[in-house]
Biopython code that builds the backbone (N, CA, C, O; Angstrom):
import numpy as np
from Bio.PDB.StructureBuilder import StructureBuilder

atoms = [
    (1, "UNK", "N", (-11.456, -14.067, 9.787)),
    (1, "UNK", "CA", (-10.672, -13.506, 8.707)),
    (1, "UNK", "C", (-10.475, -12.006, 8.955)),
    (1, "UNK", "O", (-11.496, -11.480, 9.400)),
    (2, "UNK", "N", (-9.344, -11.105, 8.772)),
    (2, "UNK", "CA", (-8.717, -10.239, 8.872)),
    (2, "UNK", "C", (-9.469, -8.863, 7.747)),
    (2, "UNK", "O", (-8.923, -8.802, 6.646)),
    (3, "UNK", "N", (-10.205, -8.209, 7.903)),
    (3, "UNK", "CA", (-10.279, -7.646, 7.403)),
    (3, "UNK", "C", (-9.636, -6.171, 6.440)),
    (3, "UNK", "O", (-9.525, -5.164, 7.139)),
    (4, "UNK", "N", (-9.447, -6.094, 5.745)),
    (4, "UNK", "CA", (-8.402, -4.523, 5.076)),
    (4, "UNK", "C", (-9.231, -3.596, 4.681)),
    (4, "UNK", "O", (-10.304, -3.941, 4.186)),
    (5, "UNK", "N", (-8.982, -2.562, 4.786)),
    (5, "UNK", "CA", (-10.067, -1.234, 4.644)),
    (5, "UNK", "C", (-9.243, -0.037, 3.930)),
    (5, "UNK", "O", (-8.827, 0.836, 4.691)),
    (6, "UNK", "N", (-8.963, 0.096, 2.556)),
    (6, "UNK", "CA", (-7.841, 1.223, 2.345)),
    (6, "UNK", "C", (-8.663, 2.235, 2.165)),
    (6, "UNK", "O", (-9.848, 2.037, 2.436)),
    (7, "UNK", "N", (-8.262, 3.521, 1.683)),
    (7, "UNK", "CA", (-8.375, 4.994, 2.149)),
    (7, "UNK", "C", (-7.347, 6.014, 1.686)),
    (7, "UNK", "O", (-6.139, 6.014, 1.924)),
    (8, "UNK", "N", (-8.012, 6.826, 1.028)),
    (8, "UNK", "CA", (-6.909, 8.471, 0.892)),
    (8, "UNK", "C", (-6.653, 8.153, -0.711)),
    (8, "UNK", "O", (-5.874, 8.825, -1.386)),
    (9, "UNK", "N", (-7.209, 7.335, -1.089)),
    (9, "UNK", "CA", (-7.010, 7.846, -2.803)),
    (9, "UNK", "C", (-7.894, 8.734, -3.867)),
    (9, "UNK", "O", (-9.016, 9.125, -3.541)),
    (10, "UNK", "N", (-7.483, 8.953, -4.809)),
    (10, "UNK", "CA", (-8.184, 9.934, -5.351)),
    (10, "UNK", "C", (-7.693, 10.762, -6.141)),
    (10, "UNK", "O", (-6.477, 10.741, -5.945)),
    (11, "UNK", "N", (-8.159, 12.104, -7.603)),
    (11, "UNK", "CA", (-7.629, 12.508, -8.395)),
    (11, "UNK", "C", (-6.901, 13.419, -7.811)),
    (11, "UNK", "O", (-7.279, 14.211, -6.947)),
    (12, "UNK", "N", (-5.268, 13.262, -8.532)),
    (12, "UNK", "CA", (-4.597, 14.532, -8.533)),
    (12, "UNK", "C", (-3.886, 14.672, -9.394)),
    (12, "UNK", "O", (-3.931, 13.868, -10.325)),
    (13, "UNK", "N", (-2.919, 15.799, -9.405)),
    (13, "UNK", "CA", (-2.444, 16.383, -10.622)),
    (13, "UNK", "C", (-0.679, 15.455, -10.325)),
    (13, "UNK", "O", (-0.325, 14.862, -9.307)),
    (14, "UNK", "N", (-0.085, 15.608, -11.320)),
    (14, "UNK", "CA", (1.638, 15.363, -11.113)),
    (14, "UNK", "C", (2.223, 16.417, -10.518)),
    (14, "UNK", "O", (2.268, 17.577, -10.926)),
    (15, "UNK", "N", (2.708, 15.916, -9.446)),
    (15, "UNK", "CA", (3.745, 16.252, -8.969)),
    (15, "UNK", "C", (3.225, 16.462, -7.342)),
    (15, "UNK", "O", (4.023, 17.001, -6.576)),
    (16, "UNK", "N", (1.835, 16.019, -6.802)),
    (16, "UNK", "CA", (1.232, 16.147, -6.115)),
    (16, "UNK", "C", (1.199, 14.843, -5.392)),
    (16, "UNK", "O", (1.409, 13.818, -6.041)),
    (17, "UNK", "N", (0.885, 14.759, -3.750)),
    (17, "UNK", "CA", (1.089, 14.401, -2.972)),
    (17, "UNK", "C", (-0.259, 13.326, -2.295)),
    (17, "UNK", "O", (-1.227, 14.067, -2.127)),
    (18, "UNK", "N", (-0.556, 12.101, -1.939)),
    (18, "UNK", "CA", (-1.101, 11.998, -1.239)),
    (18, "UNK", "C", (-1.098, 10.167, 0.215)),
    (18, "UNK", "O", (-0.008, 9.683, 0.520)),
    (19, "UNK", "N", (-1.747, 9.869, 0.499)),
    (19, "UNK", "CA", (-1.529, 9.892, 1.983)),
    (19, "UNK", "C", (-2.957, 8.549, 1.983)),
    (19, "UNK", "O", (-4.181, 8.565, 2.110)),
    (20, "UNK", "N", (-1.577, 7.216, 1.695)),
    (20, "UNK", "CA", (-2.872, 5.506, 1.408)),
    (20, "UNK", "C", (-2.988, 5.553, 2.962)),
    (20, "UNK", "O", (-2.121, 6.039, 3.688)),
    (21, "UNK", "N", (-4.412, 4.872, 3.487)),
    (21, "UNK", "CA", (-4.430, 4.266, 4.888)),
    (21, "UNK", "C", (-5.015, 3.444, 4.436)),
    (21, "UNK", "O", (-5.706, 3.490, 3.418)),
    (22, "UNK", "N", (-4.773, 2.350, 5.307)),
    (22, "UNK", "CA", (-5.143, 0.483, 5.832)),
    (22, "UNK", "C", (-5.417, 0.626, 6.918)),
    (22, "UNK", "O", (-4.751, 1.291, 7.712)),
    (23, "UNK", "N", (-6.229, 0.161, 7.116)),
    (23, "UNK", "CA", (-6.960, -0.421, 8.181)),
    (23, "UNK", "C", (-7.295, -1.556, 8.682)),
    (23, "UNK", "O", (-8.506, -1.619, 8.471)),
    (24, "UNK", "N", (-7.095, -2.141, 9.015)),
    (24, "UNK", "CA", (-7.369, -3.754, 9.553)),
    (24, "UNK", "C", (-7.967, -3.834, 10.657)),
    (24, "UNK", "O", (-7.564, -3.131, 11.584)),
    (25, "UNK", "N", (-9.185, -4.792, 10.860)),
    (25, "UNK", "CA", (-10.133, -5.501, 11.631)),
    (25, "UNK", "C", (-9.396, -6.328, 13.163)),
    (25, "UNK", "O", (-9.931, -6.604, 14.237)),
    (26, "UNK", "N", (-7.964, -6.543, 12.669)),
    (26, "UNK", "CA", (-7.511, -7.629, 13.657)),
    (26, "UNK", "C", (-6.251, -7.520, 13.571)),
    (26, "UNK", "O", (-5.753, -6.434, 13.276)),
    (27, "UNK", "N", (-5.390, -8.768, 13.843)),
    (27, "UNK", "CA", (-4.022, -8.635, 14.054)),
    (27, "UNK", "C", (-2.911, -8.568, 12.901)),
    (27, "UNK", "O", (-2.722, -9.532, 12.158)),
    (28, "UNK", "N", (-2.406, -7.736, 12.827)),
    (28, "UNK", "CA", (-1.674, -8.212, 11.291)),
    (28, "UNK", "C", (0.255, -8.156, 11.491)),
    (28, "UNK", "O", (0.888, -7.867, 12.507)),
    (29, "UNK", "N", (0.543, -8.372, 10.732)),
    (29, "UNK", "CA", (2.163, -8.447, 10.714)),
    (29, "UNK", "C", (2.933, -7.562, 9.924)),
    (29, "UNK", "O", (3.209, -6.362, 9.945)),
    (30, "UNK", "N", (3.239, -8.734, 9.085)),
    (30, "UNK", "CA", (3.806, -8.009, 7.550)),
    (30, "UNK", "C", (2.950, -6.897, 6.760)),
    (30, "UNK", "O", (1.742, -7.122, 6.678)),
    (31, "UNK", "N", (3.485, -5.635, 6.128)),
    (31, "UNK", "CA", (1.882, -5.374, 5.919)),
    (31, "UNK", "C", (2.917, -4.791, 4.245)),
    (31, "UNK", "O", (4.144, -4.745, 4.154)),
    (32, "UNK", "N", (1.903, -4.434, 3.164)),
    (32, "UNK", "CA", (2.477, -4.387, 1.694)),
    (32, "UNK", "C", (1.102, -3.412, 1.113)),
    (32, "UNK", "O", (-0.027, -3.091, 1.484)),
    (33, "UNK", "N", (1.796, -3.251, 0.257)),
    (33, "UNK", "CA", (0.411, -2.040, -1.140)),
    (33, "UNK", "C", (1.236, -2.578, -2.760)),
    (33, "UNK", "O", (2.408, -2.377, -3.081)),
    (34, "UNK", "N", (0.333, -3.179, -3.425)),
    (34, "UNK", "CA", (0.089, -3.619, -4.433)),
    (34, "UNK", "C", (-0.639, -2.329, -5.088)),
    (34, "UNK", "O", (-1.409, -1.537, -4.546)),
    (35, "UNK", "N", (-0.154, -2.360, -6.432)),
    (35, "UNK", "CA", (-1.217, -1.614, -7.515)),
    (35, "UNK", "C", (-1.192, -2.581, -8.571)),
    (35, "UNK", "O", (-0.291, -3.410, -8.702)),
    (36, "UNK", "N", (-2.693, -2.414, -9.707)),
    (36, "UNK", "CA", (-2.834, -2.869, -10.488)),
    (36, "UNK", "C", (-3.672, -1.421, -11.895)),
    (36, "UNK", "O", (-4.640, -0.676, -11.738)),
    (37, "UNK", "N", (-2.979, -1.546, -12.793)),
    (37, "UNK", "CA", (-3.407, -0.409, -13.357)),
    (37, "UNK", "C", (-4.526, -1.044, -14.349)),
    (37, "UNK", "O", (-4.710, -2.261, -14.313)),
    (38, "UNK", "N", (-5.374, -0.111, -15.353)),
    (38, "UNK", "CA", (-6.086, -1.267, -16.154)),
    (38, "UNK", "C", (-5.213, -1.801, -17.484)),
    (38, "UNK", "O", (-4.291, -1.119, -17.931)),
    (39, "UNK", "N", (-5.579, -3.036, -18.046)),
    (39, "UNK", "CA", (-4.646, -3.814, -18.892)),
    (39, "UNK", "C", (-3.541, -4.733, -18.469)),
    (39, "UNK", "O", (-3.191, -5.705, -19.139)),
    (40, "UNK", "N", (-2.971, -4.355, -17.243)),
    (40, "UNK", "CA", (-1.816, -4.319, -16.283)),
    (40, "UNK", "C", (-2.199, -5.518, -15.491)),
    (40, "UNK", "O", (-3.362, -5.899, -15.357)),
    (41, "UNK", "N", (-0.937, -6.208, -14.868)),
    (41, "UNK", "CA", (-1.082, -7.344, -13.960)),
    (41, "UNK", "C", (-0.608, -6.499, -12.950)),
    (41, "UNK", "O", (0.235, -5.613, -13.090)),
    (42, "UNK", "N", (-1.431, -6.947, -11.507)),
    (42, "UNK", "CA", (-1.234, -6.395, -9.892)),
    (42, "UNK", "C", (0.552, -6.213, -9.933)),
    (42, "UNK", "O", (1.244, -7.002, -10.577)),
    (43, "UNK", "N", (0.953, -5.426, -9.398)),
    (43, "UNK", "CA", (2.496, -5.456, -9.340)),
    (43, "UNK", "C", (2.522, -4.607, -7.818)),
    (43, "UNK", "O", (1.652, -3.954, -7.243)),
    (44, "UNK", "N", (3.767, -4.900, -7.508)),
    (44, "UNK", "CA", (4.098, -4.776, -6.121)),
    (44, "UNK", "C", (4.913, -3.730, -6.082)),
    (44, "UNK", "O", (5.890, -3.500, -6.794)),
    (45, "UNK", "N", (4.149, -2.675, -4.610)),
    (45, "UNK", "CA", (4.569, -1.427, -4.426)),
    (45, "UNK", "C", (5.789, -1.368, -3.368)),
    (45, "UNK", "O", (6.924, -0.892, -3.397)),
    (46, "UNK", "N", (5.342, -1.778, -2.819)),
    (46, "UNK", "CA", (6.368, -1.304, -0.845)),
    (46, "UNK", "C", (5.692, -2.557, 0.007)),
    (46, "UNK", "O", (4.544, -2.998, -0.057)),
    (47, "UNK", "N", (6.496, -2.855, 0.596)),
    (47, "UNK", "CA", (5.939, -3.485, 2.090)),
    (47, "UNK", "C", (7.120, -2.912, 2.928)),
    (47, "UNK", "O", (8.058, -2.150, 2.696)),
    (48, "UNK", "N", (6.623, -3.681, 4.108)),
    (48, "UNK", "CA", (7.123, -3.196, 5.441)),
    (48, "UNK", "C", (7.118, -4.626, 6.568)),
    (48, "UNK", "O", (6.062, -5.131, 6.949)),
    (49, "UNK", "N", (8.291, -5.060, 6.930)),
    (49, "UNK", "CA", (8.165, -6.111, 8.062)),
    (49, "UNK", "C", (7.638, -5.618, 9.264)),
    (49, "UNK", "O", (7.701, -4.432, 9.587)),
    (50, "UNK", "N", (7.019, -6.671, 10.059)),
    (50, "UNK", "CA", (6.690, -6.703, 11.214)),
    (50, "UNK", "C", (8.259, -6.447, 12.167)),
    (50, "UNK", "O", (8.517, -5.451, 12.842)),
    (51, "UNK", "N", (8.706, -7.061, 12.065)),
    (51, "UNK", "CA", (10.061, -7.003, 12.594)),
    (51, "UNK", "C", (11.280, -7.749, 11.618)),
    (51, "UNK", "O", (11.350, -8.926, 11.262)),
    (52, "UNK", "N", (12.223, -6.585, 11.326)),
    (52, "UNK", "CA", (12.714, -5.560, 12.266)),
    (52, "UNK", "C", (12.317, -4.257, 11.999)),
    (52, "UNK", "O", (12.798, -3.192, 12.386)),
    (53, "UNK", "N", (11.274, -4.523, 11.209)),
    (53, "UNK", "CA", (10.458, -2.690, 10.550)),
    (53, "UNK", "C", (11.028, -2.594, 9.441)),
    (53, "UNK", "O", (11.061, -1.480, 8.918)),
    (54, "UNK", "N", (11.745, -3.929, 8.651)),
    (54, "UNK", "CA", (12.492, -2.853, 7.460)),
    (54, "UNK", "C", (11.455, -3.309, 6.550)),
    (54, "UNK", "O", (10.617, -4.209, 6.598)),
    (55, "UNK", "N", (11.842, -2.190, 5.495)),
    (55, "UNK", "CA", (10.709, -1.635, 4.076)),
    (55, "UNK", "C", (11.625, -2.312, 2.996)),
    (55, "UNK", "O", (12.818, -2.608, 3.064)),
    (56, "UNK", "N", (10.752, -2.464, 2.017)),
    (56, "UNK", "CA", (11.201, -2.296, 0.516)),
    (56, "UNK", "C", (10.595, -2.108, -0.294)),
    (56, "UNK", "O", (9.457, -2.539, -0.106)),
    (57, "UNK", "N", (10.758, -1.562, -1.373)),
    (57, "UNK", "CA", (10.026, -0.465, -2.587)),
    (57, "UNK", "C", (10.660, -1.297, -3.864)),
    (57, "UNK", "O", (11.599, -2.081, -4.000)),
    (58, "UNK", "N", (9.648, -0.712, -4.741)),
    (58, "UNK", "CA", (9.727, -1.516, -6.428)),
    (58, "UNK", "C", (10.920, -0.205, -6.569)),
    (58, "UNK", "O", (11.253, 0.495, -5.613)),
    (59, "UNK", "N", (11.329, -0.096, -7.634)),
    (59, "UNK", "CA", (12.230, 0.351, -8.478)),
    (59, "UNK", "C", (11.261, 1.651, -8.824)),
    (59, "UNK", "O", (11.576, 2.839, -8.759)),
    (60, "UNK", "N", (9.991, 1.074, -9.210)),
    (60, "UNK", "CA", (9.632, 2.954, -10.398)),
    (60, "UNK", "C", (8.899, 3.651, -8.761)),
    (60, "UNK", "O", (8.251, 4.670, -9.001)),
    (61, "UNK", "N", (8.911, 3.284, -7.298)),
    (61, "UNK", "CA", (8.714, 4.285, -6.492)),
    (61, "UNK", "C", (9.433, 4.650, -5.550)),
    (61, "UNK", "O", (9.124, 5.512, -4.728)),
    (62, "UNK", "N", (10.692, 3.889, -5.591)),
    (62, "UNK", "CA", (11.899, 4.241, -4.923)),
    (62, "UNK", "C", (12.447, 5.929, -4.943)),
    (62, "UNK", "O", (12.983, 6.650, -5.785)),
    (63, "UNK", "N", (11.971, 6.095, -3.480)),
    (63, "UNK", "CA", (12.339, 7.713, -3.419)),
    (63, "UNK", "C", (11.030, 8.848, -3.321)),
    (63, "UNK", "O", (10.880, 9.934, -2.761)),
    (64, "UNK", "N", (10.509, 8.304, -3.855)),
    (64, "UNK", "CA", (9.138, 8.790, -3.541)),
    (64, "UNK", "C", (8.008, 8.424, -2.844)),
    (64, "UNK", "O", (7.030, 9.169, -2.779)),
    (65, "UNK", "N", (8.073, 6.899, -2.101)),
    (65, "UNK", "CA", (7.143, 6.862, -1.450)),
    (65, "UNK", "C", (7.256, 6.235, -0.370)),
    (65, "UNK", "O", (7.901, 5.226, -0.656)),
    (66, "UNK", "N", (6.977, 6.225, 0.871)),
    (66, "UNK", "CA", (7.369, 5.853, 1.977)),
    (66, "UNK", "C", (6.229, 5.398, 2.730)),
    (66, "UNK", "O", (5.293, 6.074, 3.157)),
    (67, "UNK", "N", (6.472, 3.915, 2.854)),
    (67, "UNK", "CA", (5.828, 3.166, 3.839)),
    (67, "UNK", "C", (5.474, 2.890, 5.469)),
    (67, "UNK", "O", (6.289, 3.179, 6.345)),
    (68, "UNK", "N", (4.769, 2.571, 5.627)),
    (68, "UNK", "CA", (5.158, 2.544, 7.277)),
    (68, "UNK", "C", (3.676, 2.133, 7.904)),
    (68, "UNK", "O", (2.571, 2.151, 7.362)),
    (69, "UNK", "N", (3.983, 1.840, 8.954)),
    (69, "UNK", "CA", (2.935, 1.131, 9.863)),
    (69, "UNK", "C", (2.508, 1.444, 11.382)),
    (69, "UNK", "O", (3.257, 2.224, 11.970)),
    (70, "UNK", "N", (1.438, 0.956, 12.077)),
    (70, "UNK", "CA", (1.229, 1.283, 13.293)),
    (70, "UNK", "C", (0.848, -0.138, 14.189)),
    (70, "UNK", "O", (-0.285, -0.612, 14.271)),
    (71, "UNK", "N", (1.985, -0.649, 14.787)),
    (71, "UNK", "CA", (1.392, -2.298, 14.990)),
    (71, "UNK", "C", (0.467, -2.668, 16.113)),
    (71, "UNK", "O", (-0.081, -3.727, 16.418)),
    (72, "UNK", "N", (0.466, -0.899, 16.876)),
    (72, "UNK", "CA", (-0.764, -0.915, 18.088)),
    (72, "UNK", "C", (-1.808, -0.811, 17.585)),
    (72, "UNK", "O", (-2.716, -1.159, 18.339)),
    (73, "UNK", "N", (-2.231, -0.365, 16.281)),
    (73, "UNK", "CA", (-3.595, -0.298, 15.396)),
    (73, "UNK", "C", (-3.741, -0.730, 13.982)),
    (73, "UNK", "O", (-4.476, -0.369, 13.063)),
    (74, "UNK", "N", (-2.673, -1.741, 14.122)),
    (74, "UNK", "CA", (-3.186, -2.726, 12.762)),
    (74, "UNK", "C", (-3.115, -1.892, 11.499)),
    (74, "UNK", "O", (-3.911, -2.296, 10.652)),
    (75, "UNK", "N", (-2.599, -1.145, 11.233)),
    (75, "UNK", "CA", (-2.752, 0.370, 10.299)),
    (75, "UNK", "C", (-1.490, 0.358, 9.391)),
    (75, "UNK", "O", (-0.477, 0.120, 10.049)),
    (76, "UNK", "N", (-1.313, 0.506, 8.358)),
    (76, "UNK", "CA", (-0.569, 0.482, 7.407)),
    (76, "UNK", "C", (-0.581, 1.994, 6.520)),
    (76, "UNK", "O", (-1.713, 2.443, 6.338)),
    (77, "UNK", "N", (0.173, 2.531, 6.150)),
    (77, "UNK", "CA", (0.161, 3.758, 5.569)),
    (77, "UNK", "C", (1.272, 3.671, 4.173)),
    (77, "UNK", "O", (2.124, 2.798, 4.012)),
    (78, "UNK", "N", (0.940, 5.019, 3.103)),
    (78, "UNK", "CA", (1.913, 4.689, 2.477)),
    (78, "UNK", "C", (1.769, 6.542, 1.881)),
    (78, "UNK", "O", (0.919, 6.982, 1.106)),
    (79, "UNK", "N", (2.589, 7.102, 2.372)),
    (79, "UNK", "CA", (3.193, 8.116, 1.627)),
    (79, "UNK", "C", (3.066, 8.358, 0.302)),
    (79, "UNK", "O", (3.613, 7.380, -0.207)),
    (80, "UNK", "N", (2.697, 9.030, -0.536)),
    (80, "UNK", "CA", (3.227, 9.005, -2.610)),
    (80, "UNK", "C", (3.256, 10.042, -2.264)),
    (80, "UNK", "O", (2.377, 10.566, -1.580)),
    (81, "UNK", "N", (4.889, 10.901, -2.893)),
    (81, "UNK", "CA", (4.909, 12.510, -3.443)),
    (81, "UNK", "C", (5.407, 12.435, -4.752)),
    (81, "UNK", "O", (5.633, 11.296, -5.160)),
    (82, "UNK", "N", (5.589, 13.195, -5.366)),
    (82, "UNK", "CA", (5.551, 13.453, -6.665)),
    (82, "UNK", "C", (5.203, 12.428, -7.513)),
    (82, "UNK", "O", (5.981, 11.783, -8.217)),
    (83, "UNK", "N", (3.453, 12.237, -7.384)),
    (83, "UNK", "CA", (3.384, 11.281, -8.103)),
    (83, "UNK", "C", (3.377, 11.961, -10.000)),
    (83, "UNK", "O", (3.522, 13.087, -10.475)),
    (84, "UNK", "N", (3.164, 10.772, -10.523)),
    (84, "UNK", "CA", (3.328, 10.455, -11.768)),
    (84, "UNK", "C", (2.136, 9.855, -13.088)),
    (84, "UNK", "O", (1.900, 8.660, -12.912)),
    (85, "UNK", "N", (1.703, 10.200, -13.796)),
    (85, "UNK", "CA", (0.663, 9.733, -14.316)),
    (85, "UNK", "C", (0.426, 7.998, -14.675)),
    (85, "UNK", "O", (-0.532, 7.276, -14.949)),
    (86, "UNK", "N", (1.635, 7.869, -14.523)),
    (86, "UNK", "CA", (1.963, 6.151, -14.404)),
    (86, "UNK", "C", (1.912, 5.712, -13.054)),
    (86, "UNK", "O", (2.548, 4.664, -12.942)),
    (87, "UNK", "N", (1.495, 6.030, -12.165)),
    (87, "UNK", "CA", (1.290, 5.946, -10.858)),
    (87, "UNK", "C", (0.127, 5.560, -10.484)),
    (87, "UNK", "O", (-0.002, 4.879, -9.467)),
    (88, "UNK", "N", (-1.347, 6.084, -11.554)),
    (88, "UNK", "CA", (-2.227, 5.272, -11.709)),
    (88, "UNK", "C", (-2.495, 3.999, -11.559)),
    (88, "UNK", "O", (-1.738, 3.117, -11.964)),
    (89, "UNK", "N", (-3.451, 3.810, -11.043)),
    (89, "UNK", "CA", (-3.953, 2.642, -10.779)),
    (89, "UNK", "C", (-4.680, 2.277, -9.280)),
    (89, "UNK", "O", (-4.505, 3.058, -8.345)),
    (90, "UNK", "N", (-5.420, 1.176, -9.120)),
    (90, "UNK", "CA", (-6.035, 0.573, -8.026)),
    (90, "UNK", "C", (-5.131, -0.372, -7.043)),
    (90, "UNK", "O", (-4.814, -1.536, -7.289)),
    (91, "UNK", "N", (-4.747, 0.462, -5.748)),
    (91, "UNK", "CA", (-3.934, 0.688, -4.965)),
    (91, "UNK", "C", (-4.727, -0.491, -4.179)),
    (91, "UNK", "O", (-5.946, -0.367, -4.063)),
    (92, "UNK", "N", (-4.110, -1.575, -3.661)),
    (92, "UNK", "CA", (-4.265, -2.784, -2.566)),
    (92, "UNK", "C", (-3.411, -2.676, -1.486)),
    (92, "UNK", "O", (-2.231, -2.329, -1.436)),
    (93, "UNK", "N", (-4.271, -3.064, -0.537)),
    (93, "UNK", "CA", (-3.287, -3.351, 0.554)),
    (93, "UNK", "C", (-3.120, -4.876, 1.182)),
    (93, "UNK", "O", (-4.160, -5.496, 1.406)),
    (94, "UNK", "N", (-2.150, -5.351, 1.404)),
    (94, "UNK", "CA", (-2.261, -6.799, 1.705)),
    (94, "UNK", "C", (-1.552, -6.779, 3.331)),
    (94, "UNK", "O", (-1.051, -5.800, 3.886)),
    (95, "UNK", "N", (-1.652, -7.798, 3.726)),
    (95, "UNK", "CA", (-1.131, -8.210, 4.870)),
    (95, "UNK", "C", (-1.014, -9.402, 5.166)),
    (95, "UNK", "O", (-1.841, -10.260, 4.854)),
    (96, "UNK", "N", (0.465, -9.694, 6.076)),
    (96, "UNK", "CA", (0.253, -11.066, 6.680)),
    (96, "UNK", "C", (-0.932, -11.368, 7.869)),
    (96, "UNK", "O", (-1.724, -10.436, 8.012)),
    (97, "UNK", "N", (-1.135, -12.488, 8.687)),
    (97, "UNK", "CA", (-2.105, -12.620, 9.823)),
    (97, "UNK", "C", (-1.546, -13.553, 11.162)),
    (97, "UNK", "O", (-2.108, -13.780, 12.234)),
    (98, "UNK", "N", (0.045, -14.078, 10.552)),
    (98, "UNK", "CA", (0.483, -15.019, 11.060)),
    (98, "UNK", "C", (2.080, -14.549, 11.308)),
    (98, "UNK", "O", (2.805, -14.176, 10.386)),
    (99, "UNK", "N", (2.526, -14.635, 12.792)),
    (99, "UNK", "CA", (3.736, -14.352, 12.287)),
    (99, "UNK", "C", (5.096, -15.882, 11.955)),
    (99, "UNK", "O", (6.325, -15.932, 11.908)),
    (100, "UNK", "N", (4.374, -16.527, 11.854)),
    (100, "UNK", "CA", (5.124, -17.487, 10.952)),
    (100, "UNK", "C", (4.819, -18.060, 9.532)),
    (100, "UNK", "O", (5.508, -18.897, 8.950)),
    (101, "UNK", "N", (3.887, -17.586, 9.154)),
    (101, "UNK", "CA", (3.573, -17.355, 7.615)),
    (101, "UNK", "C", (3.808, -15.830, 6.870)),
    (101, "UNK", "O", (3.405, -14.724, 7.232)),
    (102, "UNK", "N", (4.537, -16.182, 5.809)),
    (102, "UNK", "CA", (5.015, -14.952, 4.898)),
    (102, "UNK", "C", (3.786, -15.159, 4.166)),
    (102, "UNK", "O", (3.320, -14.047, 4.418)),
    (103, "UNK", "N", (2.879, -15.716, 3.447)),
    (103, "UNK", "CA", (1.601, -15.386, 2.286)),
    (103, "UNK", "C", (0.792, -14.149, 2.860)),
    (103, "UNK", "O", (0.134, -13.972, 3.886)),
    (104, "UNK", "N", (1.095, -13.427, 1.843)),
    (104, "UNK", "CA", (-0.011, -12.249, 2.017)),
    (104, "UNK", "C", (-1.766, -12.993, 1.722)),
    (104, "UNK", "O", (-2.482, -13.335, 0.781)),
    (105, "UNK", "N", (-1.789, -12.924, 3.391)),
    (105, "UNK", "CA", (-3.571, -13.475, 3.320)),
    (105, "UNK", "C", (-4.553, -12.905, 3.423)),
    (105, "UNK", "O", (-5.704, -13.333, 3.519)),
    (106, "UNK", "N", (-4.236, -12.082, 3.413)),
    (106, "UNK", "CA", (-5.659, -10.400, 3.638)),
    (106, "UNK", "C", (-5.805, -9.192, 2.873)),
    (106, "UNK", "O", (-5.294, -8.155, 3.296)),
    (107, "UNK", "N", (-6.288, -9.207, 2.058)),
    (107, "UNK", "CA", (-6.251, -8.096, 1.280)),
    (107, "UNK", "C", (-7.712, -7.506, 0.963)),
    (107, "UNK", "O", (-8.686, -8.191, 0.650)),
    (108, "UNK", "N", (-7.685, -6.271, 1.086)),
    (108, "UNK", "CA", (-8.617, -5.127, 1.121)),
    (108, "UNK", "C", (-8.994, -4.754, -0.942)),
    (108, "UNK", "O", (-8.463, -5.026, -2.019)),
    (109, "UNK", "N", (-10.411, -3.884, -0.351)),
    (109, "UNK", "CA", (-10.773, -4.244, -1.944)),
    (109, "UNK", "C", (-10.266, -2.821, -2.691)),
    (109, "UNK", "O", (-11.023, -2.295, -3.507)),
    (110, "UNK", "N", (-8.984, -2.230, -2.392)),
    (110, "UNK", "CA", (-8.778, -0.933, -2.957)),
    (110, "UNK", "C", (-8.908, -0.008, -3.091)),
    (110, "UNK", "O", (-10.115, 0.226, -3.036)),
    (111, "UNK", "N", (-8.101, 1.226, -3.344)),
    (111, "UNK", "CA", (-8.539, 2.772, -3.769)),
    (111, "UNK", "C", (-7.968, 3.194, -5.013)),
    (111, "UNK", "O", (-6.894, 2.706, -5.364)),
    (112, "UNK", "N", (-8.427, 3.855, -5.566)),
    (112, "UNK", "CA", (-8.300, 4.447, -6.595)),
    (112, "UNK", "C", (-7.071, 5.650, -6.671)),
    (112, "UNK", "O", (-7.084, 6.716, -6.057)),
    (113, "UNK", "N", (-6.329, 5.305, -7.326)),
    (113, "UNK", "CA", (-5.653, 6.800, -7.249)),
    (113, "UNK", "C", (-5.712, 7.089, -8.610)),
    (113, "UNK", "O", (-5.597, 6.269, -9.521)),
    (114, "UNK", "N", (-5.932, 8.516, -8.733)),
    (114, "UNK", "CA", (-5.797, 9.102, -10.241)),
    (114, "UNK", "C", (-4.613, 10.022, -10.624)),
    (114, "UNK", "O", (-4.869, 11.049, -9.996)),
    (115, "UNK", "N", (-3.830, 10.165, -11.083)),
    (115, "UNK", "CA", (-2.920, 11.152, -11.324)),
    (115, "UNK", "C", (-3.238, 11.469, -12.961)),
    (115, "UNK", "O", (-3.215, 10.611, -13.843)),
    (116, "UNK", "N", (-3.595, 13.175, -13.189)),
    (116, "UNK", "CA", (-3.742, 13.848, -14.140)),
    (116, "UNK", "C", (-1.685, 14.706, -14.446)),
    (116, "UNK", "O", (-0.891, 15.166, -13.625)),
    (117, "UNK", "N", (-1.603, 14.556, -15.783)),
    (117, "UNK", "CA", (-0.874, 15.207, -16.578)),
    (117, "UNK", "C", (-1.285, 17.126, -16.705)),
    (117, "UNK", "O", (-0.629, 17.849, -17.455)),
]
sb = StructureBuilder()
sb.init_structure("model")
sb.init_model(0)
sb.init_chain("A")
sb.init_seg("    ")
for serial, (resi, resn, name, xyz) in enumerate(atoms, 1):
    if name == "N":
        sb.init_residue(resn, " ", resi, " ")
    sb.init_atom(name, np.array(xyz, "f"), 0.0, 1.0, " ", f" {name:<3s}", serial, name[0])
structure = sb.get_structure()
């Protein structure tokens, strides 16, 4: 099983900047970042295909946050700038393991991001 390892979250203020890493144990494909805030059901941030590399973003981070990957090191990244106090929440990273299965089958146990007002 594929392990996920995220990284780089933590308190900041609005309008401030910071910098998710994934990490993975093994081979991965598709790779995605989920948040779940508290009260809140998990909702979906950005992913990124294996091929042809293209991204897509939810609606409330469109423009502000930029995804991207490293497929020689299994590594997934995700950009946030100007975040938002609604931006909160426990940041996942998922991944495919197969490249003929789309189910996100690997997912890491989260980081925290805080955004202060």
């Amino acid at each position: 099983q594929v392990q996920l390892v995220e990284s780089g979250g933590g308190l900041v203020q609005a309008g401030d900047s910071l910098r998710l890493s994934c990490a993975a144990s093994g081979r991965t494909y598709d790779m995605s970042w989920f948040r779940q805030a508290p009260g809140k059901e998990r909702e979906f941030v950005a992913s990124i295909s294996w091929m042809p590399d293209s991204t897509y973003y939810s609606d409330y981070v469109k423009g502000r946050f930029t995804i991207s990957k490293d497929n020689a090191k299994n590594s997934a990244y995700l950009q946030m700038n100007s975040l938002k106090p609604e931006d909160t929440a426990l940041y996942y990273c998922a991944a495919t393991t197969s490249p003929t299965h789309s189910a996100w089958d690997s997912w890491g146990q989260g980081t925290q991001v805080t955004v202060s007002s």
